[in-house]
Each structure stands twice: as structure tokens, then as C-alpha cells.
C-alpha positions as CSV (number, residue, x, y, z in Angstrom):
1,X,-10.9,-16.0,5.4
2,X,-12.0,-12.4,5.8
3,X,-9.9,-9.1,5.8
4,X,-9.0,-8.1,9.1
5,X,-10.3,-4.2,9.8
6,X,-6.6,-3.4,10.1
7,X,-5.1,-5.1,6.9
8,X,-8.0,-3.2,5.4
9,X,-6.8,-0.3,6.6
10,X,-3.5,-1.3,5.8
11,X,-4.2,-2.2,2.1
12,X,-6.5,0.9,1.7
13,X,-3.2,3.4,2.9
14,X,-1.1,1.2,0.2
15,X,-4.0,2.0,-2.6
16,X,-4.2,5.4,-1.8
17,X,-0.3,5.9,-2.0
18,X,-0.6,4.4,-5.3
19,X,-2.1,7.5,-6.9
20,X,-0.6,10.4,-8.2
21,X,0.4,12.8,-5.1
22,X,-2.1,15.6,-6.3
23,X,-5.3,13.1,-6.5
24,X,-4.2,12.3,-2.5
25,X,-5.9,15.0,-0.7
26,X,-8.9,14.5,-2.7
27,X,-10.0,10.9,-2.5
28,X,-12.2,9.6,0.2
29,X,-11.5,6.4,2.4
30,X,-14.3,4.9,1.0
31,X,-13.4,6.0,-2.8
32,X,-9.7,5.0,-2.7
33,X,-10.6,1.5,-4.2
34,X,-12.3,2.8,-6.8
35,X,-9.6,5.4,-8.1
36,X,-6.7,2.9,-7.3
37,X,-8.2,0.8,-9.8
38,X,-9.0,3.1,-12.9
39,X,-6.2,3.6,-15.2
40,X,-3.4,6.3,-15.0
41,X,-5.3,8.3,-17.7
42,X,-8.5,8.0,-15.9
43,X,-7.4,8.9,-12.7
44,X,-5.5,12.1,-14.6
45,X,-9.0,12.8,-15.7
46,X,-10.7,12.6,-12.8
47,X,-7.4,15.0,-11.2
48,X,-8.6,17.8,-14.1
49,X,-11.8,17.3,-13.6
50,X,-11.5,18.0,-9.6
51,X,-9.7,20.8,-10.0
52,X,-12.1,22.3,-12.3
53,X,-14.8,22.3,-9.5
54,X,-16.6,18.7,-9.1
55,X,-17.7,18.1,-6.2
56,X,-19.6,14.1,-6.8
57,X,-16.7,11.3,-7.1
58,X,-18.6,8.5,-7.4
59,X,-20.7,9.3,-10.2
60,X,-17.6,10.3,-12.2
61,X,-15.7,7.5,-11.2
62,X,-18.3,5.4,-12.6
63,X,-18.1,7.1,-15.9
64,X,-14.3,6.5,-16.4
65,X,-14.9,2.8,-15.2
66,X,-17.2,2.5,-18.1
67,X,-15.4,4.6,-20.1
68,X,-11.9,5.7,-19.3
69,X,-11.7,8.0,-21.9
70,X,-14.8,10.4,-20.4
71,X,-13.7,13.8,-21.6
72,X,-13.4,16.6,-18.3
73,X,-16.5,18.3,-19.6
74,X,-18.7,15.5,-19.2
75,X,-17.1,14.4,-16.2
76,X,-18.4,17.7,-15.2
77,X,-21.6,17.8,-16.8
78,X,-22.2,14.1,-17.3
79,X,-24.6,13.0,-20.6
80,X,-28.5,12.5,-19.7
81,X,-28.3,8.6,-20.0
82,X,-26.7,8.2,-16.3
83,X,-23.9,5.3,-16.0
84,X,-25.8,3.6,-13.5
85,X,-28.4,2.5,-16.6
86,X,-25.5,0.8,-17.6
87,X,-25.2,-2.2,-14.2
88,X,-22.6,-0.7,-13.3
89,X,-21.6,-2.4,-10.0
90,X,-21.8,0.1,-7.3
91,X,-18.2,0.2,-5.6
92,X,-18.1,-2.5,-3.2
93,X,-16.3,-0.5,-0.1
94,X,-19.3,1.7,-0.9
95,X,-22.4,-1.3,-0.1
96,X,-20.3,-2.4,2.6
97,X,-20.0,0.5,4.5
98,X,-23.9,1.4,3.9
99,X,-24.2,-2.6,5.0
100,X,-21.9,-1.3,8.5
101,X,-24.1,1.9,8.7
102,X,-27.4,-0.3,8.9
103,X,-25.5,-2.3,11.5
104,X,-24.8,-0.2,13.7
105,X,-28.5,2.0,13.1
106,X,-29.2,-1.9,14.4
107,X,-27.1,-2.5,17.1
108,X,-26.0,1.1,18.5
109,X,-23.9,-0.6,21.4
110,X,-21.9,-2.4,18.3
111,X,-18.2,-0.8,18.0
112,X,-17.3,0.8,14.5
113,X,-14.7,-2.0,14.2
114,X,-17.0,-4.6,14.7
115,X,-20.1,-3.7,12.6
116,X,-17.3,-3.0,9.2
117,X,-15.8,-6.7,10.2
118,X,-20.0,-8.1,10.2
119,X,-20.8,-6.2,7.2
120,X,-18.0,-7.9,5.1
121,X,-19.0,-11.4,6.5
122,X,-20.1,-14.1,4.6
123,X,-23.1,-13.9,6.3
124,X,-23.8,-11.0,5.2
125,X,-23.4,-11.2,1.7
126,X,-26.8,-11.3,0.9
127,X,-27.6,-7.8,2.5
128,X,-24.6,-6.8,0.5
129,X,-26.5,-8.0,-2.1
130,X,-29.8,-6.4,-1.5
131,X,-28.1,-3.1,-0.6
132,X,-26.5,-3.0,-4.0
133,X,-29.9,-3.8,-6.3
134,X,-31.5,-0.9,-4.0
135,X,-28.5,1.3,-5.1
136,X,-28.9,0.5,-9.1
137,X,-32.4,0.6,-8.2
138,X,-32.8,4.6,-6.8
139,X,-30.3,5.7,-9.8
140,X,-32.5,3.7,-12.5
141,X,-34.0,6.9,-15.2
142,X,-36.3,4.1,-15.7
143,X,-38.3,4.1,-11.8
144,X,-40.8,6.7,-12.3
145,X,-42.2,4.9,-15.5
146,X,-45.3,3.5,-13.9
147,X,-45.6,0.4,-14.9
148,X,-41.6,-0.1,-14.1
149,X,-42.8,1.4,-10.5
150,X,-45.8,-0.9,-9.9
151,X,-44.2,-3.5,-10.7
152,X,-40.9,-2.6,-8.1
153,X,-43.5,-1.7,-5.7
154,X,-45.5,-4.8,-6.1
155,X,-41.8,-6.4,-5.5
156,X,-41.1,-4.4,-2.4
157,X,-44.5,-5.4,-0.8
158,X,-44.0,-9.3,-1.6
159,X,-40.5,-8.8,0.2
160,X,-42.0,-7.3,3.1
161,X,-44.6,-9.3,3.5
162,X,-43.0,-12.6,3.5
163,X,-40.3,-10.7,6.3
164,X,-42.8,-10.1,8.3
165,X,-44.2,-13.1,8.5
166,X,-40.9,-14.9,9.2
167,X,-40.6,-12.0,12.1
168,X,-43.9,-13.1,13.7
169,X,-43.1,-17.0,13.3
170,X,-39.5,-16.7,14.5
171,X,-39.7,-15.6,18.2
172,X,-35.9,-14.8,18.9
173,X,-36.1,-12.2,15.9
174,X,-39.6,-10.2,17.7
175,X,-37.6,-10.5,21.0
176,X,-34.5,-9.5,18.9
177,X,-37.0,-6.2,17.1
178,X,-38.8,-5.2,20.6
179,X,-35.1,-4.9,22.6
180,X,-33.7,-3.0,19.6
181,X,-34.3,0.6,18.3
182,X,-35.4,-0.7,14.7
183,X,-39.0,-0.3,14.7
184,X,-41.4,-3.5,13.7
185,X,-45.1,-2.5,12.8
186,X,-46.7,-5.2,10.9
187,X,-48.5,-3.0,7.7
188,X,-52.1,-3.4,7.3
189,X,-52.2,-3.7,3.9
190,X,-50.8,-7.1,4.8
191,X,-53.8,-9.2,2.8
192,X,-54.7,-7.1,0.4
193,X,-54.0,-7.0,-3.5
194,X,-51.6,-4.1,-5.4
């Protein structure tokens, strides 16, 4: 059974009294999973590290979830091999709100409440899915290596083409795309070759 947007809410306000009073102020709704859940240690890290001026969270919580002994200095001036080379799953409050975002980009008329409650159905999992390989995908050092990019892109345009064509064969979804404010212009590179 699915979380309930209160008991989310509910839990999230339990996590986030969890951490040490100082962190409080400092941690995002959509962060608080992420801190609740590095060690004490960590989470005094990250503490040091905020108070010495950063400014990006999730980056450094990554670090101290891959390594929870990440010295302040490179929390605050992280090494040149980025953690996300590493898989590290993006936070998963983090996809579904980006999931809820798209939702709602979707749907406009769609109430905060119920676009969160969509976007963490089981229905959805597989745009939680795709949303979280296009996250690990944009922080990859490896995407501007060409052939790593023609290769992606080559990807991308399979994907797209093969949605497209369910689009046009599937007349509820073009009724669904020409009542909505998500645009839907077939491409006309359609039938040619990368």
C-alpha cells in the first residue's frame, strides 16, 4: 500500500527531529531523508561543512553516503572524480518530487497533493525509473566523450521514436497531448539513420 501524503509528512517531521538541533534549520524537505539516514559523524560533517559556507546539499550528501568519512574540505571543494561516477542512487524523495513536478507541468489543474500521491504510485515506477538514469546520466564526467554521446543520443532518438509512434497509434494518448499543455510534434528525422 502506498504512503499517504500526510504520513509522509508525518514521517518526514519525525526524520528531521531526528538530527542534531543545529543541522534543523538547514535541511530541505526534500533532503531530510537523505541526512536522517547518514551517520552521526556524517551528518556532524555535513553541520561543519554548512557552517563553513556550502551552499549544494546534495552533492555533499552524496559524498558522505559513499564515504562518511569525507573530510570538510572536500565537502567543500569536492575531488574531480564527482560521486555520481560512482551509481550513486540519486535520493529517492529527490526523483519523486521531479516525477510530481513533470506531473503537474502535465496536468496544471492536478492539486499538489495529488500529483506527489501519482508520482509515488506503482504505476509510476518506471518514470521514477527513467527520471533517475537521466539524473546519473547529466552528472556522468563521461557524456561529452563522443562516442559515449552518440551512442546516448542514438539511445534517446530510439526512445523517442518508438513513443511517438505509440502516440500516433494510441488515440486516447493524441486526444490526451492535443487537450494538454505538453507539446507533441512528431520530429522529422523520424526515418532517418544517426
Amino acid at each position: 500500500m502506498s504512503e499517504t501524503y500526510q504520513s509522509k509528512q508525518e514521517r518526514r517531521q519525525r526524520l528531521l527531529e531526528s538530527l542534531p538541533a543545529s543541522l534543523r534549520p538547514h535541511v530541505s524537505v526534500r533532503n531530510i531523508e537523505a541526512v536522517a539516514a547518514l551517520s552521526t559523524q556524517a551528518q556532524a560533517s555535513l553541520l561543519e561543512a554548512i557552517q563553513a559556507g556550502l551552499k549544494r546539499l546534495p552533492r555533499a550528501i552524496d559524498q558522505l553516503r559513499a564515504n562518511p568519512d569525507t573530510s570538510v574540505a572536500d565537502l567543500l571543494n569536492p575531488p574531480s572524480q564527482p560521486v555520481a561516477e560512482l551509481f550513486i542512487q540519486p535520493d529517492s524523495s529527490t526523483v519523486q518530487q521531479e516525477v510530481a513536478d513533470l506531473i503537474q507541468e502535465c496536468f496544471p489543474d492536478m492539486p499538489r497533493v495529488s500529483a506527489e500521491a501519482l508520482a509515488n504510485a506503482d504505476v509510476m515506477e518506471i518514470a521514477r525509473t527513467l527520471a533517475q538514469a537521466h539524473q546519473q546520466l547529466f552528472k556522468s564526467n563521461h557524456i561529452q566523450t563522443d562516442f559515449v554521446m552518440l551512442t546516448v543520443y542514438g539511445l534517446m532518438r530510439q526512445t523517442l521514436e518508438q513513443l511517438e509512434e505509440l502516440i500516433e497509434n494510441t488515440p486516447a494518448v493524441r486526444q490526451a497531448f492535443s487537450q494538454g499543455d505538453l507539446p507533441w510534434k512528431p520530429n522529422e528525422w523520424r526515418n532517418e539513420t544517426c
